[in-house]
N, C-alpha and C positions, 0 to 999 in steps of 0.2 A: 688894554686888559690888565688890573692890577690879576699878580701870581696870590693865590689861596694857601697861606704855610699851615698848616696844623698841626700841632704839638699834641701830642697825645702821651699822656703819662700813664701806664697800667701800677704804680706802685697805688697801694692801700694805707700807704700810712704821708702824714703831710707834720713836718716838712719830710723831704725824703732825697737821696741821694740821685736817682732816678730824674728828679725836678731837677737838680742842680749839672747832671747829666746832659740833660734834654735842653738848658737854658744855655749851658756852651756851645752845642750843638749848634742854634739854632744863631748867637751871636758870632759865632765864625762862618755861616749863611751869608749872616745880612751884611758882611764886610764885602759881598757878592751880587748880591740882589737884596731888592726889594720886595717887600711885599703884605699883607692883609696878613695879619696872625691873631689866629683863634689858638685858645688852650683848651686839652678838656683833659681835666686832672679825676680819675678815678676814684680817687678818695674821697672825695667830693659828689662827685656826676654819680657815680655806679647806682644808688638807689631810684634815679629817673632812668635806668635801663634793667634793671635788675624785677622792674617792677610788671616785667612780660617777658612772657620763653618765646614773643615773635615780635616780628617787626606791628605786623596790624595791629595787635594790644597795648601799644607803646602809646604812653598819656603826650601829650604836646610837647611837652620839654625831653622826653625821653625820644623823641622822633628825630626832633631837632640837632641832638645830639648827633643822632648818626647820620641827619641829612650835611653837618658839619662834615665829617670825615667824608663822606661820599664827595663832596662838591671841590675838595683841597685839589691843588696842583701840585704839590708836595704833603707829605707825610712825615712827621720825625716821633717815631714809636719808641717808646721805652719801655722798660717794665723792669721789674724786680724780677731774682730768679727764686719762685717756692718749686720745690721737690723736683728741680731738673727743665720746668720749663716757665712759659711767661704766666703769671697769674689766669687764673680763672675770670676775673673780672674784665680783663683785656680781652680773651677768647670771647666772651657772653657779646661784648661790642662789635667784633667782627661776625661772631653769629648771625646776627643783624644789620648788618651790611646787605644790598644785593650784590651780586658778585657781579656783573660790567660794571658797576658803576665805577670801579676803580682801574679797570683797564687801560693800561697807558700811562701810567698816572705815576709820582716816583716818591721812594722811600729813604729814609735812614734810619739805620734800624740800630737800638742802642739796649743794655741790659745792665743792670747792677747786681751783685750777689757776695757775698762774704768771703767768697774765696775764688779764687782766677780757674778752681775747677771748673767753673760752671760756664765759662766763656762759648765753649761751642756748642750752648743750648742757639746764642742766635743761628749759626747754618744751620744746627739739625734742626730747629719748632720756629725761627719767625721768620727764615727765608722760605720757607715752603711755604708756610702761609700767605706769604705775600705773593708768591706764584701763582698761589691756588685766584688768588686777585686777579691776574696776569699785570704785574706793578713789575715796574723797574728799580732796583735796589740799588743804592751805593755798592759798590763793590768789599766797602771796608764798613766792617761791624765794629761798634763800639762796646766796649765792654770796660767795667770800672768795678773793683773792688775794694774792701774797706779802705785798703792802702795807701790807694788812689787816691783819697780825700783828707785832709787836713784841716782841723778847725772850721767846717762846716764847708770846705771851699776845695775846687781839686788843683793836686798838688801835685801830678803828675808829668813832668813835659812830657815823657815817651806818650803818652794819653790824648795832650795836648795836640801834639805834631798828628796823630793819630786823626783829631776831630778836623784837622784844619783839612786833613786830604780829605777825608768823607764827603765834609760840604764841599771842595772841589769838585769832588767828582759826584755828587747831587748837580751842583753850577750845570757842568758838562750834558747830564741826563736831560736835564730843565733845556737844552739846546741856549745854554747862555755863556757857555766860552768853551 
């Protein structure tokens, strides 16, 4: 059985820090495992889900989309932080979601925002949410501020050592060390 990875970007603007977030994230993974990587970048995707308040109304691409997230063995969520939590466009996709479908199933959960105020939006708005899933989360949330990045690339070791334990301890949830 090839592992399901999917990157899910909740930022609204491309390119975006978020995406550059989520691609280390997901390259300190694969020094771990293997496996099938789908992206679905919101800046992009949002108008094939944006384009129904249900799952039933959902055109073919826009179904797809979410039958992507439902089917992953991992999850690596990001988003931007507007007004204290993860975008509107990210909730509208898990709106859509059925809720067992991801039961079991595991996370890392990562956020970007201008200022390192905003870091404990991931435990208070995207670890609940992913409970409400019943999803297994990395223990360690990623969080990246302007700071953090340098000439389009991040520049942080403390950041760095940060992403490597998280996919550690994804490895560990995934029952793979």
């Amino acid at each position: 059985m090839t592992l399901k990875i999917v990157i899910v970007n909740g930022s609204l603007r491309t390119p975006s820090r978020t995406g550059l977030l989520l691609d280390a994230i997901h390259a300190a993974i694969a020094k771990h495992i293997a496996g099938d990587v789908q992206s679905i970048h919101l800046a992009h995707d949002a108008p094939a889900i944006f384009s129904a308040l249900s799952r039933d109304a959902l055109a073919p691409e826009g179904l797809r989309l979410i039958e992507t997230v439902e089917n992953a063995d991992l999850l690596l969520v990001g988003t931007s932080v507007y007004r204290a939590s993860y975008t509107g466009a990210l909730k509208h996709l898990f709106d859509l979601v059925q809720r067992q479908a991801l039961a079991g199933k595991v996370a890392v959960l990562a956020a970007t925002g201008g200022s390192p105020l905003h870091s404990l939006m991931i435990e208070h708005q995207m670890r609940p949410l992913m409970g409400f899933f019943k999803m297994f989360t990395a223990p360690t949330g990623l969080y990246a501020s302007d700071l953090d990045f340098t000439d389009g690339a991040l520049a942080n070791p403390a950041l760095t050592t940060r992403i490597d334990r998280a996919a550690e301890e994804a490895v560990r949830l995934l029952g793979g060390g």
